[in-house]
Short mmCIF file of the C-alpha atoms (twelve columns), coordinates in Angstrom:
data_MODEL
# 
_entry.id   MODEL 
# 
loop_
_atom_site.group_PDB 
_atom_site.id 
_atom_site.type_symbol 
_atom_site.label_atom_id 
_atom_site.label_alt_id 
_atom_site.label_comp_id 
_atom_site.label_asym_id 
_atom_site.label_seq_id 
_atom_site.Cartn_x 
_atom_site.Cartn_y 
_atom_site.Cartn_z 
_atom_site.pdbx_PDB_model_num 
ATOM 1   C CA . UNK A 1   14.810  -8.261  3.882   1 
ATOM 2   C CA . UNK A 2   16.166  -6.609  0.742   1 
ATOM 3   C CA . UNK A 3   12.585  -6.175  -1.714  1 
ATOM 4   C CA . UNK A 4   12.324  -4.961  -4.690  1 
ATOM 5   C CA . UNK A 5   11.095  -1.461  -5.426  1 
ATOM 6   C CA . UNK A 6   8.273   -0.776  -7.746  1 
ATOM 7   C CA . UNK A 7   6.885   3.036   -7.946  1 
ATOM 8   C CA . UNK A 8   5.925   5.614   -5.707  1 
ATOM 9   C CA . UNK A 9   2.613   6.487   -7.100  1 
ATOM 10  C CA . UNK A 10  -0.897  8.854   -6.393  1 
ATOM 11  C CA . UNK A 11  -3.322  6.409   -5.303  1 
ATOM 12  C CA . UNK A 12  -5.374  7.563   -8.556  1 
ATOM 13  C CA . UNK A 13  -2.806  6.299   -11.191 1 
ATOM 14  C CA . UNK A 14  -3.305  2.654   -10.091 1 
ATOM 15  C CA . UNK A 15  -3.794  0.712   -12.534 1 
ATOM 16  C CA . UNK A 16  -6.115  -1.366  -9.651  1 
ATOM 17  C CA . UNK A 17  -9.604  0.516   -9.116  1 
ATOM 18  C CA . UNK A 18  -10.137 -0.975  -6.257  1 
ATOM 19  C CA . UNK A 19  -6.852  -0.505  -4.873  1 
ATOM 20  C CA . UNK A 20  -7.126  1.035   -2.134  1 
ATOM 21  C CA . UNK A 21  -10.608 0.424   -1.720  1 
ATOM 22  C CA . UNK A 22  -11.336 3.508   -0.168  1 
ATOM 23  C CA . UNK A 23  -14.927 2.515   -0.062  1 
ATOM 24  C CA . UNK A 24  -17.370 2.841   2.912   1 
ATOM 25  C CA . UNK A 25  -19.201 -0.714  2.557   1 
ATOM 26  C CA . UNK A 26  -21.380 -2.030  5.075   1 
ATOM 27  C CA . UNK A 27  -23.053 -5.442  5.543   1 
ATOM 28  C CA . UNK A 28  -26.016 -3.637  6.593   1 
ATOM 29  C CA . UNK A 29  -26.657 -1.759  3.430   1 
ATOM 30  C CA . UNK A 30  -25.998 1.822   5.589   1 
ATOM 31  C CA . UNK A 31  -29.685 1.003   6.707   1 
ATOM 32  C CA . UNK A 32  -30.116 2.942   10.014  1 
ATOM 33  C CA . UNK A 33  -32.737 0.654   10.903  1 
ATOM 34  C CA . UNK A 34  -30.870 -2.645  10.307  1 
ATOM 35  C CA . UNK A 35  -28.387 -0.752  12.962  1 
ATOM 36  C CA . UNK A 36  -30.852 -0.098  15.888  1 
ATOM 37  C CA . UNK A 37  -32.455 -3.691  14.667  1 
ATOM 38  C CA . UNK A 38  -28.296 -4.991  15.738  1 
ATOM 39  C CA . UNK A 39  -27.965 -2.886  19.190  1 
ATOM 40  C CA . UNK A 40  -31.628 -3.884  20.072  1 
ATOM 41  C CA . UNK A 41  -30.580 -7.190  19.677  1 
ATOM 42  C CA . UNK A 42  -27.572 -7.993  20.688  1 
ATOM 43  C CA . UNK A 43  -26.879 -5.251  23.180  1 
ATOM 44  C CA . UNK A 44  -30.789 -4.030  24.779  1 
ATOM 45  C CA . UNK A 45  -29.046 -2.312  27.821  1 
ATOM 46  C CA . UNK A 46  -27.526 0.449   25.460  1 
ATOM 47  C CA . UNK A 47  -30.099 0.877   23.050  1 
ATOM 48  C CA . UNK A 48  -31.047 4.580   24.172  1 
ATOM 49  C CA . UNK A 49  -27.341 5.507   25.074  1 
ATOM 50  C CA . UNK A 50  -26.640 4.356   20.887  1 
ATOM 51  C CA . UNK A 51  -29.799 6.396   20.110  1 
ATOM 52  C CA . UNK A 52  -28.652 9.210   21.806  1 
ATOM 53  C CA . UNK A 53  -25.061 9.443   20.849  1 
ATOM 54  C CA . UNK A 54  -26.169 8.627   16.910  1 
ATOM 55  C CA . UNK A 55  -29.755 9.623   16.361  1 
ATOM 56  C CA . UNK A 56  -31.309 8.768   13.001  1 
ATOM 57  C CA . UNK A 57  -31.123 12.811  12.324  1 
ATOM 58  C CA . UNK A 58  -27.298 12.566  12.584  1 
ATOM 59  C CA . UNK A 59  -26.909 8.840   10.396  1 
ATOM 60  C CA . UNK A 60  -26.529 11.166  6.948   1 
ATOM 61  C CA . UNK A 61  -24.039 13.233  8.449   1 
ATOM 62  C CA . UNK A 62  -22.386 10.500  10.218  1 
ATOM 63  C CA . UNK A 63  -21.782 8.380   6.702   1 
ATOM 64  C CA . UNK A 64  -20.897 11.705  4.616   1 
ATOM 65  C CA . UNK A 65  -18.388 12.276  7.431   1 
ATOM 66  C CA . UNK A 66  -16.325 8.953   7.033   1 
ATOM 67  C CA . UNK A 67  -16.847 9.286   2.803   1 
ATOM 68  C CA . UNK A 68  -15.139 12.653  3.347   1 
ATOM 69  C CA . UNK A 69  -12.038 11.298  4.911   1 
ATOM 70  C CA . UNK A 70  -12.245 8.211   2.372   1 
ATOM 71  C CA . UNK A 71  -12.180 11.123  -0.166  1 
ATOM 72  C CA . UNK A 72  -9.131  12.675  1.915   1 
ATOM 73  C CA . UNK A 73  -6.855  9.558   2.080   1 
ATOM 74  C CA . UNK A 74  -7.475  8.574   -1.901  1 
ATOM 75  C CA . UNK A 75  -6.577  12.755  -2.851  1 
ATOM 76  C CA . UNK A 76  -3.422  12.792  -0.766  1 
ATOM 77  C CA . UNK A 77  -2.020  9.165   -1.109  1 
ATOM 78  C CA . UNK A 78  0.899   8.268   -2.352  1 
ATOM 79  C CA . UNK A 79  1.953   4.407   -2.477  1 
ATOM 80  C CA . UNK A 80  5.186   2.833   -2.602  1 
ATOM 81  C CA . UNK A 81  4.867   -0.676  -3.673  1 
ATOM 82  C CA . UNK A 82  7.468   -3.669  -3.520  1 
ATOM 83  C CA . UNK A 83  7.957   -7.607  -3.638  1 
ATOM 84  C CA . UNK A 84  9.532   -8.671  -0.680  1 
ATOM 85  C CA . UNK A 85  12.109  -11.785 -0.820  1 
ATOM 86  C CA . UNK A 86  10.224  -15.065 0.221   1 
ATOM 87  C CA . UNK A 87  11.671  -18.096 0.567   1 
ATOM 88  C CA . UNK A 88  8.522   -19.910 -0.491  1 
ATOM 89  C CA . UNK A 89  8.139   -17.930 -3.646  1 
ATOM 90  C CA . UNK A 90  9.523   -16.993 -7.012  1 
ATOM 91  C CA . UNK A 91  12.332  -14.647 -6.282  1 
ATOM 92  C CA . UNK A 92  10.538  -11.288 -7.608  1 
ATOM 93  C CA . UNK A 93  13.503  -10.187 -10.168 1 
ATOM 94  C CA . UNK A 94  13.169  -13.455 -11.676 1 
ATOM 95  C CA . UNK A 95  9.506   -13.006 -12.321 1 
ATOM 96  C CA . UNK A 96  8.351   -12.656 -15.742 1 
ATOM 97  C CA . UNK A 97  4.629   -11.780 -14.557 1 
ATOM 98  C CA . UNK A 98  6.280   -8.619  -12.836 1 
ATOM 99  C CA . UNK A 99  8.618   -7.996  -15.267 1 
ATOM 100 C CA . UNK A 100 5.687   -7.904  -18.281 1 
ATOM 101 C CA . UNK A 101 3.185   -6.128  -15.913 1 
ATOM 102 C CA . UNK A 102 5.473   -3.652  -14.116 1 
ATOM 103 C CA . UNK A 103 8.552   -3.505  -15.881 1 
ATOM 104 C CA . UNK A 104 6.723   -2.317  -19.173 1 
ATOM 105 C CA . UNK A 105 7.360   -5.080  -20.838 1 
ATOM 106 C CA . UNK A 106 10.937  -5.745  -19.632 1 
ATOM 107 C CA . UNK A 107 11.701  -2.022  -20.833 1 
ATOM 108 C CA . UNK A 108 11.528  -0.674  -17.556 1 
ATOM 109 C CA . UNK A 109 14.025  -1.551  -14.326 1 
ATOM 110 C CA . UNK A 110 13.778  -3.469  -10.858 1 
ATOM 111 C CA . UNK A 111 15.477  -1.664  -7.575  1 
ATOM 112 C CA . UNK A 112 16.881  -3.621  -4.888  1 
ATOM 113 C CA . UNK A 113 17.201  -2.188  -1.593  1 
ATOM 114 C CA . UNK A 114 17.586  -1.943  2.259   1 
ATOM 115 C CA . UNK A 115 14.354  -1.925  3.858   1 
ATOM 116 C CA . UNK A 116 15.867  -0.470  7.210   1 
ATOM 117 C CA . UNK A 117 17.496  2.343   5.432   1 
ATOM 118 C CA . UNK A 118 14.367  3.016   2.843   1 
ATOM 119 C CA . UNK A 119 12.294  3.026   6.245   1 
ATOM 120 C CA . UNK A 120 14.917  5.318   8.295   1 
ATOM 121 C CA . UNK A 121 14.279  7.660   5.026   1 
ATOM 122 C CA . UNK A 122 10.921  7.370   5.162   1 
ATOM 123 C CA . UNK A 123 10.059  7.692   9.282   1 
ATOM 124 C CA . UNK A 124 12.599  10.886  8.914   1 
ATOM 125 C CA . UNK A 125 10.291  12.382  6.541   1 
ATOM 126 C CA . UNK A 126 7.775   12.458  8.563   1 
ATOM 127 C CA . UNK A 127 10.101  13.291  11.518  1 
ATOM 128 C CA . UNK A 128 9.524   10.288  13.406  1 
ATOM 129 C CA . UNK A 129 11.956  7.761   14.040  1 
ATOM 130 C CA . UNK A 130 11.879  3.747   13.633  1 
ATOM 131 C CA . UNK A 131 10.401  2.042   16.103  1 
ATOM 132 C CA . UNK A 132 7.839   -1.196  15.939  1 
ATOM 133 C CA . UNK A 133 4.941   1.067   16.679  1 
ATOM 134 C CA . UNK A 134 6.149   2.827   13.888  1 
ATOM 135 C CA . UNK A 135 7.106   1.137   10.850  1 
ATOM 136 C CA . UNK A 136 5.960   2.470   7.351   1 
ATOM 137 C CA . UNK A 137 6.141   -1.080  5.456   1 
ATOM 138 C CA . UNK A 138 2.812   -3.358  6.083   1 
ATOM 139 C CA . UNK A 139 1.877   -6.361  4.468   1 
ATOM 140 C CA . UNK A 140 -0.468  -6.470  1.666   1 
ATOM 141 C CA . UNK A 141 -3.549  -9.124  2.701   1 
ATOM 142 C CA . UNK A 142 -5.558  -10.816 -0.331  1 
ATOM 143 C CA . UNK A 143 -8.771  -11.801 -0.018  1 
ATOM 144 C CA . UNK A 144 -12.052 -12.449 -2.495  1 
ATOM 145 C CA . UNK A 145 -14.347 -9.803  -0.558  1 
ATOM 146 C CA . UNK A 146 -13.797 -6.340  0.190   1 
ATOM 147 C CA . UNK A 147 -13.699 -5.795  3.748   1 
ATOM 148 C CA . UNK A 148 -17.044 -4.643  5.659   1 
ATOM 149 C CA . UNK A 149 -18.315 -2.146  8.419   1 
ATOM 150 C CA . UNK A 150 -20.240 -4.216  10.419  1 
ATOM 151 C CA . UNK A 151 -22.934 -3.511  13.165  1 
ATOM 152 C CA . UNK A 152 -20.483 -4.413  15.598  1 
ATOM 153 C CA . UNK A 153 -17.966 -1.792  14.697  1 
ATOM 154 C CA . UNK A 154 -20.444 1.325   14.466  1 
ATOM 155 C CA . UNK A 155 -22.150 0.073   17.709  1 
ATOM 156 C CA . UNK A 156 -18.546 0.186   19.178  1 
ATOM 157 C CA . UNK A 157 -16.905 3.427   18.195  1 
ATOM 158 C CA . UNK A 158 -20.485 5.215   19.095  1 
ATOM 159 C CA . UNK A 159 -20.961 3.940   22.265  1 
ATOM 160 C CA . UNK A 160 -17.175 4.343   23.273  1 
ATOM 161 C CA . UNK A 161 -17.769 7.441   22.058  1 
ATOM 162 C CA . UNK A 162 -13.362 7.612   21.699  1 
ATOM 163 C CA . UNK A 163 -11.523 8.978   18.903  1 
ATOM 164 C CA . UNK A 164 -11.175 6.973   15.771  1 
ATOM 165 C CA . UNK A 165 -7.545  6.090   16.132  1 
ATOM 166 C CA . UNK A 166 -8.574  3.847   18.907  1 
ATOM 167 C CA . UNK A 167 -11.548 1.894   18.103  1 
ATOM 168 C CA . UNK A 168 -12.279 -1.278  15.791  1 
ATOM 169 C CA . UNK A 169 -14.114 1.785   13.119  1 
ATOM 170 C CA . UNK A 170 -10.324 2.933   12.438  1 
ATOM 171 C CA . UNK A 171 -8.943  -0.733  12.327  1 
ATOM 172 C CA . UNK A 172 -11.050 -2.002  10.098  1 
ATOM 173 C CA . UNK A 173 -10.195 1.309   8.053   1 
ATOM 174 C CA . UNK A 174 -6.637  0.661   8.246   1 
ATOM 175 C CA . UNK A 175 -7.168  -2.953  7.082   1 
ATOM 176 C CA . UNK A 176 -8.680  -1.182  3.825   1 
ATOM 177 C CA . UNK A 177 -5.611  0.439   3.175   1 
ATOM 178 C CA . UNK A 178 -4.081  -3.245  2.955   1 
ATOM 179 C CA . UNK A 179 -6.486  -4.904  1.443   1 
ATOM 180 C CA . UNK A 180 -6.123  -6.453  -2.412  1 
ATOM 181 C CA . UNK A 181 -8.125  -8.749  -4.422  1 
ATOM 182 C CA . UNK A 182 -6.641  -12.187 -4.038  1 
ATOM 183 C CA . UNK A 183 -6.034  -12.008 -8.092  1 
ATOM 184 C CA . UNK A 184 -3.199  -9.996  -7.022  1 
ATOM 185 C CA . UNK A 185 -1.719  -12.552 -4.593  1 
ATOM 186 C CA . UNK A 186 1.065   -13.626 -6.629  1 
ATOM 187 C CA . UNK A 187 2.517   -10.029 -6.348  1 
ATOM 188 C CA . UNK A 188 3.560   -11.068 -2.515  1 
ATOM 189 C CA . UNK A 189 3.582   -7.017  -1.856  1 
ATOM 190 C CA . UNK A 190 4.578   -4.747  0.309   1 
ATOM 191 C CA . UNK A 191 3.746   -0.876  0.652   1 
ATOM 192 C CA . UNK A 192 3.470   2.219   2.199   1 
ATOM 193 C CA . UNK A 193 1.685   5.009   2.341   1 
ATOM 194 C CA . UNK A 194 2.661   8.650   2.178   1 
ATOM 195 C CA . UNK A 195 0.803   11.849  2.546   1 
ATOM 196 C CA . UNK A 196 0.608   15.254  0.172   1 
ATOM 197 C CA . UNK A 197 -2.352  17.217  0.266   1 
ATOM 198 C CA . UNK A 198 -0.360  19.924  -2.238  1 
ATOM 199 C CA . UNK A 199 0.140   17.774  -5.327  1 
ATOM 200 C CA . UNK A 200 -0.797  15.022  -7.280  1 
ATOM 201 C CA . UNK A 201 1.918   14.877  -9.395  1 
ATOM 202 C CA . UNK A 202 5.056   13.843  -7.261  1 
ATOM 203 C CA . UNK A 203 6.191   13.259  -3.594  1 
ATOM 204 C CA . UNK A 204 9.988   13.337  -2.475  1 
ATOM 205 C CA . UNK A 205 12.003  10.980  -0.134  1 
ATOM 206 C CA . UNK A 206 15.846  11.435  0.509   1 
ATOM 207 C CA . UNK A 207 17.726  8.163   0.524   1 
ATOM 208 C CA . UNK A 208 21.183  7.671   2.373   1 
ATOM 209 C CA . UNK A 209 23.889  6.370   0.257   1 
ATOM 210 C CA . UNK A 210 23.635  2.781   0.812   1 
ATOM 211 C CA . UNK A 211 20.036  2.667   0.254   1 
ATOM 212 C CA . UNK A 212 19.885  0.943   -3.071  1 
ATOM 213 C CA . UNK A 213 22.119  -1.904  -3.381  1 
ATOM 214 C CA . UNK A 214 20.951  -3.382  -6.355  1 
ATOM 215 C CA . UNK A 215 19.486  -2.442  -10.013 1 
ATOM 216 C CA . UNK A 216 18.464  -4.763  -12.406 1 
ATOM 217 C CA . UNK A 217 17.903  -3.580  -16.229 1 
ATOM 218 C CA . UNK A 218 15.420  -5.218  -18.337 1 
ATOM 219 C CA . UNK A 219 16.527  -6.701  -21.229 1 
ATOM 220 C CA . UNK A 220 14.299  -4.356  -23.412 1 
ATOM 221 C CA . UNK A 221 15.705  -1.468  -21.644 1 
ATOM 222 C CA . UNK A 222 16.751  0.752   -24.295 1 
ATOM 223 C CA . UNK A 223 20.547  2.159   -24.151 1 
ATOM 224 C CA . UNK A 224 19.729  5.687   -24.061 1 
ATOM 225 C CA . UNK A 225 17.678  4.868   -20.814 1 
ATOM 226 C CA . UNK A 226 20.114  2.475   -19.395 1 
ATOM 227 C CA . UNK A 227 22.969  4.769   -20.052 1 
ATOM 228 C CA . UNK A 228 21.115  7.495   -17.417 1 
ATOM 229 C CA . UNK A 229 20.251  4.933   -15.110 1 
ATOM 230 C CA . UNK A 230 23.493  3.755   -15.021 1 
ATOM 231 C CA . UNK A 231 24.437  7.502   -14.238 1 
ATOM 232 C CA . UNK A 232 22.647  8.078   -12.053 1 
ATOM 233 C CA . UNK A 233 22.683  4.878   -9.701  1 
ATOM 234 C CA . UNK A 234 26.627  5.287   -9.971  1 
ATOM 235 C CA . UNK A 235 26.602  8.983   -8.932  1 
ATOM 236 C CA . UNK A 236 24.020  9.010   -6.193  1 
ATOM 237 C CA . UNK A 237 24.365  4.614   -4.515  1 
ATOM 238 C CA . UNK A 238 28.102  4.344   -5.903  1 
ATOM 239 C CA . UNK A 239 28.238  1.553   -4.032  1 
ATOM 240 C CA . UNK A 240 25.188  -0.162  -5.852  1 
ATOM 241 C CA . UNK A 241 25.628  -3.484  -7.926  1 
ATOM 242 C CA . UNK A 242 23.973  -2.849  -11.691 1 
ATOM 243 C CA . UNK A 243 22.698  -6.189  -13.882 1 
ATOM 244 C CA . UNK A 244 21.544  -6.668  -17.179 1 
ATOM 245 C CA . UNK A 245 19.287  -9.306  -18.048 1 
ATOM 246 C CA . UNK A 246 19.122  -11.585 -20.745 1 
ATOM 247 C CA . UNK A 247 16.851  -13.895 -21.912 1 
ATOM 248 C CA . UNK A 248 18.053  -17.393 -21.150 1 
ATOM 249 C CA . UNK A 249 18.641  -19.772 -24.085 1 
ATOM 250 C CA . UNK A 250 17.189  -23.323 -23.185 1 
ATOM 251 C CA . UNK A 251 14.399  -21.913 -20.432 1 
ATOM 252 C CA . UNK A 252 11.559  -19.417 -20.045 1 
ATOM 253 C CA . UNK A 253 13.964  -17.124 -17.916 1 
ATOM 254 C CA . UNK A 254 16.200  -14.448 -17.097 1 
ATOM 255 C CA . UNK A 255 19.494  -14.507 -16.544 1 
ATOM 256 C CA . UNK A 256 21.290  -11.795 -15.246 1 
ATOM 257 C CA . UNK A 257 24.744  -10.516 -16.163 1 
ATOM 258 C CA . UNK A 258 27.111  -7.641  -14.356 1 
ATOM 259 C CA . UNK A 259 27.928  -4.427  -15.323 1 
ATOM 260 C CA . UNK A 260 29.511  -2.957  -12.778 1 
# 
């Protein structure tokens, strides 16, 4: 898969407030009551083990506890975003929509580049290594709703009584984090997610040579701009193809035209 790079971006400067939608939402309303209402019901035996593990005295503190590290991931998140190639799509540097929306207004640029060398970069960062169990790059999932915290999940992370990282609580969590409204479904995206809990403003990632093999200019890019680019794609991915687009004569397209 060769996608095509976006931004890496604080979760804040989104232009998406809901995205990602860091929010604790229930369907139970955070009612402690509706809670013991679910255990009594569905799960009698365990009704004074869940009382005793998560007694109404400890509900506040148990919801300000999971807003805090909602508050945590939103302050130290930083989000690479990209359109992956697919087959059954509009190839995404031929896409007007992204060039208008992200490409300000075809003055801006599209990067095309290795996914297994952007994740190598990436997993080295954070001194791991690639692996399945560890690859940076989900799948963005679209969807009218926001996701939910349901009964189930409380019932089941209290009365495992486990750490987070290994109960349905943290999955449904991590299923936030790729979660977009389906208005957004178009965008076919990709992402991950990097930490920084000492800045907002920027987050650094070295790439290997032969990591960007690809950049397209918009055809509003202006030739100040595109001159650096051009520098700077030729000095640090010399081995990088550069295009300039053009609007096509007898279509509502791009075409796209070598300069190197």
């Amino acid at each position: 898969m060769a996608p095509y790079g976006r931004s890496v971006t604080h979760a804040d400067k989104l232009n998406d407030p809901f995205d990602p939608p860091f929010y604790f939402i229930t369907d139970f309303n955070k009612d402690y009551q509706a809670l013991i209402k679910y255990v009594q019901q569905y799960h009698p035996d365990n009704l004074q083990r869940f009382k005793k593990h998560l007694p109404k005295k400890n509900w506040e503190n148990f919801l300000t506890q999971i807003e805090e590290y909602f508050n945590k991931c939103r302050n130290n998140a930083f989000i690479f975003s990209t359109c992956a190639i697919d087959n059954n799509q509009e190839h995404p540097k031929d896409s007007l929509y992204m060039w208008g929306h992200y490409g300000n207004g075809h003055r801006g640029i599209a990067i095309e580049f290795d996914t297994n060398l952007l994740k190598r970069a990436v997993l080295k960062s954070l001194g791991k290594k690639v692996t399945e169990e560890t690859d940076p790059l989900f799948k963005i999932c679209y969807q009218s709703d926001q996701p939910k915290i349901t009964c189930r999940t409380i019932y089941q992370f209290v009365i495992n009584n486990e750490s987070s990282e290994k109960t349905e609580l943290f999955d449904t969590i991590q299923f936030l984090l790729s979660t977009k409204s389906s208005v957004w479904k178009k965008e076919n995206e990709w992402r991950f997610i990097l930490s920084n809990n000492k800045s907002k403003r920027k987050i650094g990632v070295a790439l290997e040579d032969d990591t960007i093999t690809a950049l397209f200019l918009g055809c509003r890019t202006e030739d100040h701009v595109k001159d650096d680019l051009i520098f700077e794609i030729q000095h640090k991915f010399p081995n990088a193809k550069i295009y300039k687009s053009k609007i096509a004569q007898d279509n509502f397209a791009l075409v796209f035209e070598p300069l190197f």
